[in-house]
C-alpha positions in Angstrom: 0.0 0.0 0.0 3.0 2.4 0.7 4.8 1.8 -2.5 1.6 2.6 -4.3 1.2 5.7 -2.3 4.8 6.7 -3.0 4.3 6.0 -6.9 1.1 8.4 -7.3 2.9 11.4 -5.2 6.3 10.5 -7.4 4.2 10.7 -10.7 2.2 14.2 -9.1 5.6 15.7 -8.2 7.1 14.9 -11.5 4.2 16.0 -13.2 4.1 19.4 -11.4 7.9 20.1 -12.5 6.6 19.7 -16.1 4.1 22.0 -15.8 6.2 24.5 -14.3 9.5 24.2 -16.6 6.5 24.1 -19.7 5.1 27.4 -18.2 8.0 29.0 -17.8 9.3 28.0 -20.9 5.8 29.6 -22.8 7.0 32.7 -20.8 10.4 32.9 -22.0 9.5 31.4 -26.2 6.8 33.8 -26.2 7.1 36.3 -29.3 4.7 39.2 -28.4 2.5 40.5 -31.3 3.4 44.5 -31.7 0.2 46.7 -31.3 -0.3 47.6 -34.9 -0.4 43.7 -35.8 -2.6 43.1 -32.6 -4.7 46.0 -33.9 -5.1 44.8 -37.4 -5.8 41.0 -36.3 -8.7 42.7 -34.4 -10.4 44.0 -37.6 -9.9 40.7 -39.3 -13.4 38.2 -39.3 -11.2 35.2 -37.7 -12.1 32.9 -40.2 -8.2 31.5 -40.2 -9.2 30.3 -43.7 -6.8 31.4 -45.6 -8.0 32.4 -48.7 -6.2 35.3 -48.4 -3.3 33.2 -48.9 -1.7 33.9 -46.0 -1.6 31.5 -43.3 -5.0 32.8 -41.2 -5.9 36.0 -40.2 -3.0 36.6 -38.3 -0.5 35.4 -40.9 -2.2 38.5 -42.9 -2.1 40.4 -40.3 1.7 40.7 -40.0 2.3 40.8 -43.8 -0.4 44.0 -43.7 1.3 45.2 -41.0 5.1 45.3 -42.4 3.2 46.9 -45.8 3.7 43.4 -47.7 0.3 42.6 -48.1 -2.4 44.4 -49.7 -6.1 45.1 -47.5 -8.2 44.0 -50.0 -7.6 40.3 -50.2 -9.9 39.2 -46.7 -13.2 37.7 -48.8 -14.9 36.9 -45.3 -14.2 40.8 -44.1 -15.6 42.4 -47.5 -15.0 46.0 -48.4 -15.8 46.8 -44.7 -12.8 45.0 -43.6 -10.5 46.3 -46.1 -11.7 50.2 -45.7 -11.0 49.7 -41.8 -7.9 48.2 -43.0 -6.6 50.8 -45.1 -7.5 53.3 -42.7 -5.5 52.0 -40.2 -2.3 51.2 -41.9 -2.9 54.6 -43.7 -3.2 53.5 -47.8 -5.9 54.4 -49.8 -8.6 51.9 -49.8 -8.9 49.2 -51.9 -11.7 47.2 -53.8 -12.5 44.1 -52.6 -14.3 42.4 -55.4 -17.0 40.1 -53.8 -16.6 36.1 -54.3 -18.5 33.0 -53.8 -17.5 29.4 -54.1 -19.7 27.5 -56.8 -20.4 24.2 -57.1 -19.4 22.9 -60.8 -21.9 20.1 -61.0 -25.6 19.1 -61.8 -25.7 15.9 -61.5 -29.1 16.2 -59.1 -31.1 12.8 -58.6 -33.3 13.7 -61.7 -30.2 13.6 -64.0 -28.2 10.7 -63.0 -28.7 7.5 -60.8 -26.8 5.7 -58.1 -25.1 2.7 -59.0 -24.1 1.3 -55.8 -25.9 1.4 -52.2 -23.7 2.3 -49.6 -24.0 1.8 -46.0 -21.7 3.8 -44.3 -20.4 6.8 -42.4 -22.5 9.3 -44.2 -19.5 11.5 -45.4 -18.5 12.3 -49.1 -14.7 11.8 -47.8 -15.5 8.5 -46.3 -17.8 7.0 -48.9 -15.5 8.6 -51.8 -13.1 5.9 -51.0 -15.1 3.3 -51.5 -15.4 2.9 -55.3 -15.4 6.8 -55.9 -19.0 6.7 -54.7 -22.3 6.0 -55.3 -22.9 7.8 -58.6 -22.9 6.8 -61.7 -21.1 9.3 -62.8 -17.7 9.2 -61.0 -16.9 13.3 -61.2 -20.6 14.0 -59.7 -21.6 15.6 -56.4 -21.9 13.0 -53.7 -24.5 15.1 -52.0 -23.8 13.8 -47.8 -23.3 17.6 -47.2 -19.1 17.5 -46.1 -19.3 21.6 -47.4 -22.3 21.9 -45.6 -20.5 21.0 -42.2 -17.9 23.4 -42.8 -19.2 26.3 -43.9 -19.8 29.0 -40.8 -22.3 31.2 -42.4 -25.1 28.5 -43.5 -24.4 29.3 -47.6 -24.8 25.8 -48.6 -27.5 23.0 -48.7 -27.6 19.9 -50.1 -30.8 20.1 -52.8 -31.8 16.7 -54.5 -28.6 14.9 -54.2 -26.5 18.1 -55.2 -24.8 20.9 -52.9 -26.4 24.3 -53.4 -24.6 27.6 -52.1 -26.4 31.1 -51.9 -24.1 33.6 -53.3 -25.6 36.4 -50.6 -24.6 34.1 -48.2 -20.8 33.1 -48.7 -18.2 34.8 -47.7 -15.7 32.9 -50.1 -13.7 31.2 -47.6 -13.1 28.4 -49.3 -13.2 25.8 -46.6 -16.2 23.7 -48.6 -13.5 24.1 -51.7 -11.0 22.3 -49.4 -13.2 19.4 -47.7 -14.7 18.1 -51.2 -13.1 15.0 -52.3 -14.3 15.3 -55.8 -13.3 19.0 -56.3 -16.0 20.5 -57.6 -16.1 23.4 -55.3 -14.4 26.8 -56.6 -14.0 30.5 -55.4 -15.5 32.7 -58.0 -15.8 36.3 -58.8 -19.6 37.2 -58.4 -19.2 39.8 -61.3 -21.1 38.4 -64.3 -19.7 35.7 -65.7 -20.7 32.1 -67.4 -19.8 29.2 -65.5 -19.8 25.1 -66.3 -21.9 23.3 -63.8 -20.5 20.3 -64.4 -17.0 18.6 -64.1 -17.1 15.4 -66.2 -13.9 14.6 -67.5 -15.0 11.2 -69.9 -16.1 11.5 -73.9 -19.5 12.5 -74.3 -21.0 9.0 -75.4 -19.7 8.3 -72.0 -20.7 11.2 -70.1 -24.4 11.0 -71.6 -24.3 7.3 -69.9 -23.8 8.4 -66.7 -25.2 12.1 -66.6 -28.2 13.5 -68.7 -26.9 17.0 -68.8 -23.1 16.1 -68.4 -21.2 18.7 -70.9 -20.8 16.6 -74.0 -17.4 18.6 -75.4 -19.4 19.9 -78.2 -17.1 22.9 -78.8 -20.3 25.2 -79.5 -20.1 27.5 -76.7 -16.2 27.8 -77.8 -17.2 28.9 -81.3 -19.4 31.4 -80.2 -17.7 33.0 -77.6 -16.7 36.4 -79.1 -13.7 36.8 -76.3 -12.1 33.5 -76.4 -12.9 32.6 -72.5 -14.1 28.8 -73.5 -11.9 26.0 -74.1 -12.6 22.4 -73.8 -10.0 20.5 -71.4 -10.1 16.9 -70.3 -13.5 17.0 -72.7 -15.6 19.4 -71.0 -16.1 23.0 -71.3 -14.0 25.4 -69.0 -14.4 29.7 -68.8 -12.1 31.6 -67.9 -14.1 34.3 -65.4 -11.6 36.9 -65.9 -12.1 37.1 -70.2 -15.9 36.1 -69.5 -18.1 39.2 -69.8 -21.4 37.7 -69.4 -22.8 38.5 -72.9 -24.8 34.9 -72.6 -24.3 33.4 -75.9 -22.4 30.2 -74.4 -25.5 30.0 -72.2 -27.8 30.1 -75.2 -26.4 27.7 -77.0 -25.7 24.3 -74.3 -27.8 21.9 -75.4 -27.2 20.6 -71.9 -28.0 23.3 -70.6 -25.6 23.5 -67.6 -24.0 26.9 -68.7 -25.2 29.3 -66.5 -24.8 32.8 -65.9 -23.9 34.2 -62.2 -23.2 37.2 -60.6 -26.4 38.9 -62.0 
């Protein structure tokens, strides 16, 4: 009975030391933040998602407060982040052109089918390892909601098999971009623009097996784009947001109809 008395106080001294020689350690590592950081971290949303591409909100904060970063690249803050910004550092203000993430497919339960049940953790990470899931179509939403868990603001809902994000909603942190397995999530300009909802990479005889509305590679919307902002890669259509003026001639010619036109 001693000896085990004698081990518990051993183990409680011991671990008391460590606590002490960690605190004090803490004390003496410790790299203070300088106000003007402190003071810029403070106007920052506290996302820590780094689509500022900085390592979280205070990465940016440091780089805005040695003048290597620029206030206008906080999506989350919006223009009211980067006038406070600017103000504070003392630059003129910048524009902080509004985003959203959009999801690139439209592969609802109307347009394609399952061709596997799964019985499982319902996660698109966990059951995308098992056989790419349950969709026929092996690029197509998996619709268990992984962006829905980690987006903060409520922007996205999973609507008849297929996430669904309300642009007046997002604040373009890009966290649902990073938990989709199949990548269909992107970070958008919400200026108007054409976008692809759909991310098929097969030849269309094989994309119409698996998708009704899967872009076939038809080339039409390249032919009639007056700017040059479609190409076809990996046999579907792609635009490039920043040529794309949103004059809606792709959109009126996809026979699939899965052009669409956002930021309207």
């Amino acid at each position: 009975m001693n000896s085990i008395l004698t081990a518990v106080i051993l183990v409680a001294v011991i671990a008391f030391i460590v606590g002490l020689v960690l605190a004090a350690a803490s004390v003496l590592i410790d790299v203070p933040m300088d106000e003007k950081t402190q003071a810029i971290l403070d106007l920052l949303p506290g996302a820590n998602c780094g689509a500022c591409g900085y390592s979280g909100c205070s990465g940016y904060a440091a780089a805005l407060s040695k003048g290597e970063a620029h206030p206008g690249l906080c999506s989350p803050g919006g223009q009211m982040a980067a006038d406070a910004i600017s103000e504070l550092v003392g630059v003129e203000s910048v524009k902080n052109l509004p985003k959203a993430s959009v999801v690139h497919c439209s592969g609802s339960d109307c347009n394609t089918s399952k061709k596997t049940l799964y019985q499982g953790v319902n996660s698109c990470m966990a059951a995308n390892q098992l056989f790419g899931g349950m969709g026929e179509c092996p690029y197509g939403c998996i619709g268990f909601g992984d962006c829905v868990a980690s987006c903060e603001y409520g922007a996205i809902n999973v609507d008849n098999g297929v996430a669904d994000i309300n642009p007046d909603l997002c604040r373009a942190c890009g966290k649902c971009a990073d938990v989709c397995p199949k990548h269909l999530i992107r970070v958008e300009p919400v200026s108007p623009h054409a976008v692809v909802k759909c991310s098929n990479c097969d030849k269309g005889v094989y994309t119409r097996e698996s998708c009704k509305v899967g872009c076939l590679g038809c080339m039409k919307c390249v032919k009639v784009c007056p700017l040059g902002a479609i190409k076809i890669e990996n046999f579907h259509a792609v635009i490039d947001s920043e040529k794309c003026n949103g004059c809606r001639k792709c959109v009126e010619v996809c026979t699939q109809q899965i052009i669409q036109l956002i930021g309207t």
